[in-house]
ROSEVEX-118139 format. One record per residue (C-alpha): residue in three letters; x, y, z. Coordinates in steps of 0.05 Angstrom, whole numbers. Layout:
<recs>
code:Ala	X:X	Y:Y	Z:Z
...
</recs>
This chain:
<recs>
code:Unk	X:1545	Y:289	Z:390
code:Unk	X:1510	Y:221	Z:369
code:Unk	X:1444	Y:201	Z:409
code:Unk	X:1407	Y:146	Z:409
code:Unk	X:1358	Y:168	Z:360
code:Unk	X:1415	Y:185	Z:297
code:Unk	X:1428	Y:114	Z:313
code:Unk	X:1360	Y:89	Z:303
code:Unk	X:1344	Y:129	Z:239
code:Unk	X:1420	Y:94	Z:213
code:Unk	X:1412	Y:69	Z:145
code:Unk	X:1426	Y:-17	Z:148
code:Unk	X:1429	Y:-60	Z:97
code:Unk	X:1418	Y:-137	Z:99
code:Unk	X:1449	Y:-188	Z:61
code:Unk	X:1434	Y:-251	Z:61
code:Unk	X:1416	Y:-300	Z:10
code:Unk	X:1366	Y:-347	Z:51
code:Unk	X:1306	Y:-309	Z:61
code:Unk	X:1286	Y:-328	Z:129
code:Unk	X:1357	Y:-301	Z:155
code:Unk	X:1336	Y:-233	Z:116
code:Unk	X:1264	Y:-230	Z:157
code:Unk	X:1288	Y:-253	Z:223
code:Unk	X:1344	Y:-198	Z:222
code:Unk	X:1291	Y:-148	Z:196
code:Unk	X:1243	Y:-165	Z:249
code:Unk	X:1296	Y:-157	Z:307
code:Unk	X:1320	Y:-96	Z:275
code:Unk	X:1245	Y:-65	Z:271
code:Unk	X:1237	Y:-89	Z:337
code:Unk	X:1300	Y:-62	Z:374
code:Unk	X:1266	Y:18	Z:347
code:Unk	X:1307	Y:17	Z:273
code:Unk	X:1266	Y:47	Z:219
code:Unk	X:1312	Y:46	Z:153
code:Unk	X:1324	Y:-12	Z:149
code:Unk	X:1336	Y:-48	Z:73
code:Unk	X:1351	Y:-113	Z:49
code:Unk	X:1381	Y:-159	Z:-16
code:Unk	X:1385	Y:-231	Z:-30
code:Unk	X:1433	Y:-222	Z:-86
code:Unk	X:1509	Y:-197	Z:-68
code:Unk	X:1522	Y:-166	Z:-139
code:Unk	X:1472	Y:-119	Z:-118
code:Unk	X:1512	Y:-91	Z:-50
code:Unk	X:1560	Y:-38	Z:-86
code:Unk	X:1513	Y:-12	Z:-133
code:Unk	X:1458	Y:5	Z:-64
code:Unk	X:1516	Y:27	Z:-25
code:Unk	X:1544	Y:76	Z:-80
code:Unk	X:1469	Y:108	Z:-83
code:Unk	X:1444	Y:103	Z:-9
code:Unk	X:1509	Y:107	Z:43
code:Unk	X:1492	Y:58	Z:91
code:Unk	X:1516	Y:67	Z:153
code:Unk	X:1516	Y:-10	Z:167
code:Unk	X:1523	Y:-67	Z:122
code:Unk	X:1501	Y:-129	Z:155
code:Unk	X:1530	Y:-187	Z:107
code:Unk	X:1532	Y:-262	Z:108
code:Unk	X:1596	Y:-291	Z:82
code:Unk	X:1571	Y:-358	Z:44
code:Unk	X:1530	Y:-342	Z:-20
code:Unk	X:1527	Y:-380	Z:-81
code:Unk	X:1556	Y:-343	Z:-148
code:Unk	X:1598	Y:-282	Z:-102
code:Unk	X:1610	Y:-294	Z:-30
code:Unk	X:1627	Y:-236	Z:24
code:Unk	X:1700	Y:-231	Z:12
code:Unk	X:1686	Y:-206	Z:-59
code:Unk	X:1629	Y:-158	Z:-42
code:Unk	X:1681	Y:-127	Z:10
code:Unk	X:1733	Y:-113	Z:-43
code:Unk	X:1677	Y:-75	Z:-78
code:Unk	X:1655	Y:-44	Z:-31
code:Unk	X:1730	Y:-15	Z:-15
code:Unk	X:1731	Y:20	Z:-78
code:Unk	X:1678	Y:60	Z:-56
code:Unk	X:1690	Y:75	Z:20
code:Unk	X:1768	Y:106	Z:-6
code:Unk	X:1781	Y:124	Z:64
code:Unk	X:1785	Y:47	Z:86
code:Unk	X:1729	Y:39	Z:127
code:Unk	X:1681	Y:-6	Z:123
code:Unk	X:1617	Y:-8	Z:157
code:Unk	X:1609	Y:-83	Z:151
code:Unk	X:1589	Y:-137	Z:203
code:Unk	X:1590	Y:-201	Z:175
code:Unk	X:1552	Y:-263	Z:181
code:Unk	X:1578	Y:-332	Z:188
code:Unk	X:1570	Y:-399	Z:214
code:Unk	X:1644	Y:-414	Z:208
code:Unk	X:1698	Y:-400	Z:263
code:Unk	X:1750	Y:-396	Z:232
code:Unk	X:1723	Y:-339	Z:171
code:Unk	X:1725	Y:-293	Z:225
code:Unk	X:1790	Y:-270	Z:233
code:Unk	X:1799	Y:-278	Z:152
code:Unk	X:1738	Y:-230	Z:160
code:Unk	X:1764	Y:-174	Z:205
code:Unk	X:1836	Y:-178	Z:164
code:Unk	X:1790	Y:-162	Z:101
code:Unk	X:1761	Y:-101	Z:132
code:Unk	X:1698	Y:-125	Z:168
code:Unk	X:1690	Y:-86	Z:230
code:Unk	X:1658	Y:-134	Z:266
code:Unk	X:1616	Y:-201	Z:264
code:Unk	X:1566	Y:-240	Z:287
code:Unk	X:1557	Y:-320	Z:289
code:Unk	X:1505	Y:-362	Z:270
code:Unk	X:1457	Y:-385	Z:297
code:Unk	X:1445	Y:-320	Z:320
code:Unk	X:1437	Y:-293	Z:390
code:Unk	X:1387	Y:-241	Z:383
code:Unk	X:1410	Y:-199	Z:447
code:Unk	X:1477	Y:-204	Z:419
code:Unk	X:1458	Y:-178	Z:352
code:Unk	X:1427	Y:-121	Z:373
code:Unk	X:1481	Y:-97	Z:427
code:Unk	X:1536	Y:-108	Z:355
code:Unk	X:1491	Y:-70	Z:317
code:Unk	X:1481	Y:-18	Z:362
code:Unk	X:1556	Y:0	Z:378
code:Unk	X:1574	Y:-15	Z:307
code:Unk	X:1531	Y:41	Z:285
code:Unk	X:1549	Y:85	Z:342
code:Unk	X:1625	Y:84	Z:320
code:Unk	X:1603	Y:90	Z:246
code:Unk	X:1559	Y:148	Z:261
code:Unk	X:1621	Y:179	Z:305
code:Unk	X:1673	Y:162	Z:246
code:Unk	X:1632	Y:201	Z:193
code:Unk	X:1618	Y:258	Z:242
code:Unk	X:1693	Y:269	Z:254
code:Unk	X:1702	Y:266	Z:185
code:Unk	X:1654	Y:318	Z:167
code:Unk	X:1685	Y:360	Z:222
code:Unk	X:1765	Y:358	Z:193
code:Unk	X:1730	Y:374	Z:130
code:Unk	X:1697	Y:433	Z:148
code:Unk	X:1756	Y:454	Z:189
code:Unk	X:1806	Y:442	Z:124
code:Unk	X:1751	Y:486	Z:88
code:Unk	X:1763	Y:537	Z:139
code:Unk	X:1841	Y:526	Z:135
code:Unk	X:1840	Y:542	Z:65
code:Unk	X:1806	Y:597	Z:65
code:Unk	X:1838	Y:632	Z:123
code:Unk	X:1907	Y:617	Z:76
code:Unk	X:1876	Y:643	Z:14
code:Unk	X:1869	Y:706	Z:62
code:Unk	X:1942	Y:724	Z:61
code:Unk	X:1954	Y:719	Z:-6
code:Unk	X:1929	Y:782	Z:-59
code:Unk	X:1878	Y:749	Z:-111
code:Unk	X:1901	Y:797	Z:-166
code:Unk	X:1967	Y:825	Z:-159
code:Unk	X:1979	Y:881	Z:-188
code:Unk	X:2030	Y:881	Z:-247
code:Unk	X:2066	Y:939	Z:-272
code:Unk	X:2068	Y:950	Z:-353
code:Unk	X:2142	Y:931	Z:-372
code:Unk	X:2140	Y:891	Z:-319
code:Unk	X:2139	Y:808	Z:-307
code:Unk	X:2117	Y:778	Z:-248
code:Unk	X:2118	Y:711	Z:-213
code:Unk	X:2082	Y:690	Z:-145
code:Unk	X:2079	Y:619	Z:-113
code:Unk	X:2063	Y:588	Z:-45
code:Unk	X:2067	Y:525	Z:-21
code:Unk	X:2045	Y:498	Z:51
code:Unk	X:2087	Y:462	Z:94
code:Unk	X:2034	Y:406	Z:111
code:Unk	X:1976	Y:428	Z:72
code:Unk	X:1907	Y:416	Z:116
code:Unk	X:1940	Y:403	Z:181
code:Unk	X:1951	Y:480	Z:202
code:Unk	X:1951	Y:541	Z:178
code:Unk	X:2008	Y:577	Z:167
code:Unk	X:2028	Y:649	Z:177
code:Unk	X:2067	Y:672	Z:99
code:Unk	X:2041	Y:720	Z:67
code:Unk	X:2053	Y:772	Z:13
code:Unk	X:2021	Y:826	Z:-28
code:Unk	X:2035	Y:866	Z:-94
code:Unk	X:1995	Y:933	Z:-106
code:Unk	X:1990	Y:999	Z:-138
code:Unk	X:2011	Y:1061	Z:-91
code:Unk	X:1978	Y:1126	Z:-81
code:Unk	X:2026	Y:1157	Z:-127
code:Unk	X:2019	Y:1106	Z:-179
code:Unk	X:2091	Y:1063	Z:-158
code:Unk	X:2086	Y:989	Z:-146
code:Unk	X:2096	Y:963	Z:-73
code:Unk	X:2114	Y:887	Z:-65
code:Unk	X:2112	Y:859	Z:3
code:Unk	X:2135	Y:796	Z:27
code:Unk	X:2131	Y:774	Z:106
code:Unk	X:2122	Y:711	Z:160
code:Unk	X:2088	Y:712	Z:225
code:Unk	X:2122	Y:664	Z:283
code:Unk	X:2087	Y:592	Z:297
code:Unk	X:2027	Y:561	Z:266
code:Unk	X:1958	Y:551	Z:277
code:Unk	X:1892	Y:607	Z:274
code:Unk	X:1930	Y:657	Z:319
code:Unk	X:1990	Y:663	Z:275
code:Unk	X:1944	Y:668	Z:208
code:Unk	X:1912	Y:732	Z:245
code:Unk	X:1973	Y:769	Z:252
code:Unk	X:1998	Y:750	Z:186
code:Unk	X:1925	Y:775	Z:163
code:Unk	X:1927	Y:848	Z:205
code:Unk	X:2006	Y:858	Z:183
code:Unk	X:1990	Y:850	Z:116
code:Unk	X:1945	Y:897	Z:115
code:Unk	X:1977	Y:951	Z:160
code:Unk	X:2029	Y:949	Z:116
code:Unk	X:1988	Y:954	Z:53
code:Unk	X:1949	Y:1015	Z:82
code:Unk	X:2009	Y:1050	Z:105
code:Unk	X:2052	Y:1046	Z:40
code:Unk	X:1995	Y:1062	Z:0
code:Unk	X:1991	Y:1133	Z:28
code:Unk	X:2060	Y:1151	Z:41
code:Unk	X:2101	Y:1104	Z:-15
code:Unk	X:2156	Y:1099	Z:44
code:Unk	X:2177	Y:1031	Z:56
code:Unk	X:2221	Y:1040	Z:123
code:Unk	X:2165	Y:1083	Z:154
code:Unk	X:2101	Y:1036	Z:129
code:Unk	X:2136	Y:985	Z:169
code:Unk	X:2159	Y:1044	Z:224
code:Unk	X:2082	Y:1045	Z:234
code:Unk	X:2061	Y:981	Z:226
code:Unk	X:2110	Y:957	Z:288
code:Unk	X:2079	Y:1009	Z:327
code:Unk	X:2009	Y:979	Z:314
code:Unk	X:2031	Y:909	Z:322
code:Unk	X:2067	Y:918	Z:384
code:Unk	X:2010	Y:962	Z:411
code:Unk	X:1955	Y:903	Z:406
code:Unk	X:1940	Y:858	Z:467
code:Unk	X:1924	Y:800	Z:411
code:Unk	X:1992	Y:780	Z:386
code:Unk	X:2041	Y:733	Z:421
code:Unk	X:2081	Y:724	Z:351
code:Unk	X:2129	Y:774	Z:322
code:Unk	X:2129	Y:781	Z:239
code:Unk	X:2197	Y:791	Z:195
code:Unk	X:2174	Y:827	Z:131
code:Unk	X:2209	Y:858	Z:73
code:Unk	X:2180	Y:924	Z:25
code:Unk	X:2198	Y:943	Z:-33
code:Unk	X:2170	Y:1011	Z:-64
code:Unk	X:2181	Y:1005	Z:-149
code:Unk	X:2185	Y:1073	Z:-191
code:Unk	X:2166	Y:1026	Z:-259
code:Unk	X:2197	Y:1090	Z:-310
code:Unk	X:2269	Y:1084	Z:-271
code:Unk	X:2271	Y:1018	Z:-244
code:Unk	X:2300	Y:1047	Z:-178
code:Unk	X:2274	Y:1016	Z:-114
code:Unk	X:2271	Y:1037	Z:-43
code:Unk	X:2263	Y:986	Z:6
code:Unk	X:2261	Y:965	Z:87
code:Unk	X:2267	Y:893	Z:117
code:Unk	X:2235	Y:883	Z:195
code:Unk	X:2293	Y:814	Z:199
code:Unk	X:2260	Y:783	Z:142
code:Unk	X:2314	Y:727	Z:102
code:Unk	X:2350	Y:780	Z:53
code:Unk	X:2318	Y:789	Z:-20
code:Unk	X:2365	Y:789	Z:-72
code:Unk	X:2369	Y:820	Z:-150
code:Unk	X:2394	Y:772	Z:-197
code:Unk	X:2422	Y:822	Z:-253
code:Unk	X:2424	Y:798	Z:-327
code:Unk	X:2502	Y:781	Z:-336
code:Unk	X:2480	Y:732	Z:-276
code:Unk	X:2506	Y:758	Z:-220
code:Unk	X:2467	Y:761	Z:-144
code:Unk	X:2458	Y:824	Z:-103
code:Unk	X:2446	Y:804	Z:-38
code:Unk	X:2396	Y:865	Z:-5
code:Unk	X:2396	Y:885	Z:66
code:Unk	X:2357	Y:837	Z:120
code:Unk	X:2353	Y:899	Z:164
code:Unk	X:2330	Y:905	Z:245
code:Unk	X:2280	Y:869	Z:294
code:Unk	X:2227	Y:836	Z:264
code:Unk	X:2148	Y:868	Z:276
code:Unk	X:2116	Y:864	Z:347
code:Unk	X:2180	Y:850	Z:386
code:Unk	X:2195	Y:921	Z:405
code:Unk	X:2143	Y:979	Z:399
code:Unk	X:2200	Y:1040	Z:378
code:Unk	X:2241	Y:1014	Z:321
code:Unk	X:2263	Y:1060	Z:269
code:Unk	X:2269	Y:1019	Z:203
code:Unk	X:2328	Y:1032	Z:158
code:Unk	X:2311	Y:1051	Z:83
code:Unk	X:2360	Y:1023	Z:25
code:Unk	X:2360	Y:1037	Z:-48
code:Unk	X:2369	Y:993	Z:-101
code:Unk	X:2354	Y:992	Z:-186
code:Unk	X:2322	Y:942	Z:-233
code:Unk	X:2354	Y:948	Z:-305
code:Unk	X:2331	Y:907	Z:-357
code:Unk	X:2326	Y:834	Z:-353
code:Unk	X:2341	Y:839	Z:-268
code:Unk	X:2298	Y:807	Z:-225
code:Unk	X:2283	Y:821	Z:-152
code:Unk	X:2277	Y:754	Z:-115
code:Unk	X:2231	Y:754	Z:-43
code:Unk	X:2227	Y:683	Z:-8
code:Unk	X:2199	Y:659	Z:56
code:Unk	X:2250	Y:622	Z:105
code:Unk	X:2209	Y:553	Z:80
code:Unk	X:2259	Y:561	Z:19
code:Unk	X:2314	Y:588	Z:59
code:Unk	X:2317	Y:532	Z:116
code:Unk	X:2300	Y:473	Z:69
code:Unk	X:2343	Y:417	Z:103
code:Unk	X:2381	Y:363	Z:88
code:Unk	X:2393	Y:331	Z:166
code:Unk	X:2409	Y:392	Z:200
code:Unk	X:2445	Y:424	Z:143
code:Unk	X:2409	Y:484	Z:113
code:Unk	X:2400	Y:503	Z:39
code:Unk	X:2411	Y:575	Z:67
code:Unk	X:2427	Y:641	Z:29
code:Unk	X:2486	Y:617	Z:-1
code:Unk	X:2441	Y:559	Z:-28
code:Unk	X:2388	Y:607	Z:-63
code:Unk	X:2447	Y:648	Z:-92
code:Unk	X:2481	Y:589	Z:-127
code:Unk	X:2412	Y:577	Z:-153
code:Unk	X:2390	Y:636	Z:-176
code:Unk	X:2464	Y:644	Z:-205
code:Unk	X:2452	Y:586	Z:-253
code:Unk	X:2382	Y:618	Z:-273
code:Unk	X:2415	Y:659	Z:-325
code:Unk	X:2375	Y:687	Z:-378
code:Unk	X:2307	Y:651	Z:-342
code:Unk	X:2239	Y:686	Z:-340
code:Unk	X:2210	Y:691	Z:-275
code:Unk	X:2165	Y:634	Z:-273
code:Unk	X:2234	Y:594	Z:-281
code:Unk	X:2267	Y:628	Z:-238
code:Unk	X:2215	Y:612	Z:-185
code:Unk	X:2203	Y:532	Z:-205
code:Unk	X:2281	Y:529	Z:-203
code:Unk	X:2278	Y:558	Z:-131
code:Unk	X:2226	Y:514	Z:-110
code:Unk	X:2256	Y:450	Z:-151
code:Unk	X:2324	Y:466	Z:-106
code:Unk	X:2287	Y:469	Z:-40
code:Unk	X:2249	Y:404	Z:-47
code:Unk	X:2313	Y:370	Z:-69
code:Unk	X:2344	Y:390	Z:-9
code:Unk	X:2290	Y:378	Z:32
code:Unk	X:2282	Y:301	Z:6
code:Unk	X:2216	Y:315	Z:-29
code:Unk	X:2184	Y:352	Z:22
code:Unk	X:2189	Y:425	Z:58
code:Unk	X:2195	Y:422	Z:133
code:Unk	X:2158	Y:500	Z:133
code:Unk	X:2110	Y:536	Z:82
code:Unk	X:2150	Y:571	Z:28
code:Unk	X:2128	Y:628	Z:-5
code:Unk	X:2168	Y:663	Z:-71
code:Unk	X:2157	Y:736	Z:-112
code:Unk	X:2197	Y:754	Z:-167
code:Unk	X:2189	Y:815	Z:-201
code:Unk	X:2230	Y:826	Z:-264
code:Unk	X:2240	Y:893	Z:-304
code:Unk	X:2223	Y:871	Z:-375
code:Unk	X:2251	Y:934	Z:-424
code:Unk	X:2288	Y:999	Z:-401
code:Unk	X:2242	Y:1063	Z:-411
code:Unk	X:2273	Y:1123	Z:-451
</recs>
């Protein structure tokens, strides 16, 4: 919170080209308890002591000779880039004043002056300043935070299998303003297969990220050790659903790789339904499977079996691809197939930008939910 002594210790700046206007201001200033108080004479001087010192309060007279007020506030704009100004102008002329305000001023103060009324503008001037750069510093540090809680759910270095070809991408929904609950991983088993994992936690916000966070790596843990897809996710439900923390429910979809056959096993908790796209260009559409993780605590997970050959690629996507909308219509499944249909012969990196290029065209420019893609393709066939 702001107290009377951060506004005090405020940096101000005078400006004023008559130098008895400079010292009387000064003087009150001093008087009223300030103590950094600067000053200039010259106007072409303002950006250049604003750029190095950050004052919190510009106090600047409107009329001087060779660059008047107006000007030094279009400088200074190029340096405050998030539009405010702490300016209070000076001026002897009624009608600058609302020409003032509509340039950015904050707030101004008439000649001759009125010293009480100087002091009680400069105070609350400085109060809101002060307030403006502490909530500032606050969405900052919380977007810090944000970002690193999202960084969180994603692997830093997935793992890729040789013969292999692998593609990753996530996007936020409205990066900064929450924190969303995608995640997905891509690791080494215990028996030296490849598991890729792809999942989404209900709702938004810290709560959701912490589920995503603790499904993640349930999931991780338990496929490691027994390479099972349907009973990694068995176990992680029962862990889930067992926890007094979570309120959300997860969908989630694992695939366990053997990298010499190409054959795949793999379990979906409701999660949208990966596909293979197959060299000649035809789409497999996999299994979306039962209830997604935390809504029941006994649900036995179904495993499926599927093959890579050469040139296939296995396709995992958030539902921020799949419900990209157009009004209320959906790109839906049939949406990503018809994409990934005309993706013939692309690698995986343009297999995902195509996915993601279709999605934001649907969506006008913009994805109503983060979106999250992993494509794995099978490069060569080992004999």
């Amino acid at each position: 919170m702001i107290n009377s002594s951060d506004i005090l210790n405020a940096k101000v700046l005078i400006v004023d080209d008559l130098e008895a206007n400079v010292r009387l201001l000064d003087q009150m200033l001093r008087n009223a308890g300030y103590a950094s108080i600067a000053s200039t004479m010259d106007p072409h001087e303002v950006c250049e002591l604003h750029h190095k010192n950050r004052y919190d309060l510009i106090l600047l007279d409107l009329q001087m000779p060779g660059m008047d007020g107006f000007q030094v506030m279009e400088g200074l704009k190029e340096i405050e880039t998030d539009g405010y100004l702490p300016v209070l102008v000076i001026t002897a002329e009624p009608g600058h004043k609302l020409r003032a305000l509509q340039a950015g001023a904050k707030d101004f103060i008439s000649k001759p002056f009125d010293l009480a009324e100087v002091r009680a503008r400069v105070y609350n001037m400085l109060e809101v300043r002060l307030l403006h750069m502490e909530t500032k510093n606050y969405s900052k540090a919380l977007l810090e935070q944000h970002n690193l809680l999202q960084r969180a759910l994603l692997p830093g270095e997935p793992h890729i299998t040789s013969g292999y070809q692998l593609a990753t991408k996530f996007i936020p929904g409205a990066p900064g303003k929450y924190i969303g609950g995608d995640f997905y991983d891509v690791f080494e088993t215990e028996d030296g297969r490849t598991a890729i994992l792809i999942g989404d936690v209900s709702g938004k916000g810290v709560e959701s990220a912490a589920m995503a966070a603790a499904t993640r790596s349930t999931v991780r843990a338990f496929a490691y050790d027994s390479g099972d897809p349907a009973q990694a996710l068995d176990h992680t439900n029962v862990v889930i659903s067992q926890s007094p923390t979570y309120d959300h429910f997860a969908t989630a979809f694992l695939a366990v790789l053997d990298p010499e056959t190409g054959r795949f096993t793999y379990s979906s908790a409701a999660h949208p339904p990966a596909m293979v796209r197959r060299a000649d260009g035809t789409v497999d559409l996999l299994n979306n499977g039962q209830l997604p993780i935390g809504v029941k605590s006994k649900v036995e997970y179904q495993l499926h079996e599927s093959r890579l050959a050469a040139g296939d690629q296995l396709v995992m996507y958030t539902d921020g691809i799949s419900e990209a909308r157009k009004g209320k219509i959906m790109l839906n499944i049939e949406g990503i197939q018809e994409t990934l249909a005309k993706c013939h012969n692309c690698s995986p990196d343009e297999t995902l930008e195509a996915l993601f290029e279709a999605a934001l065209e649907f969506g006008g420019g913009h994805l109503v939910d983060d979106a999250a893609v992993v494509i794995i393709e099978r490069r060569t066939e080992v004999l």
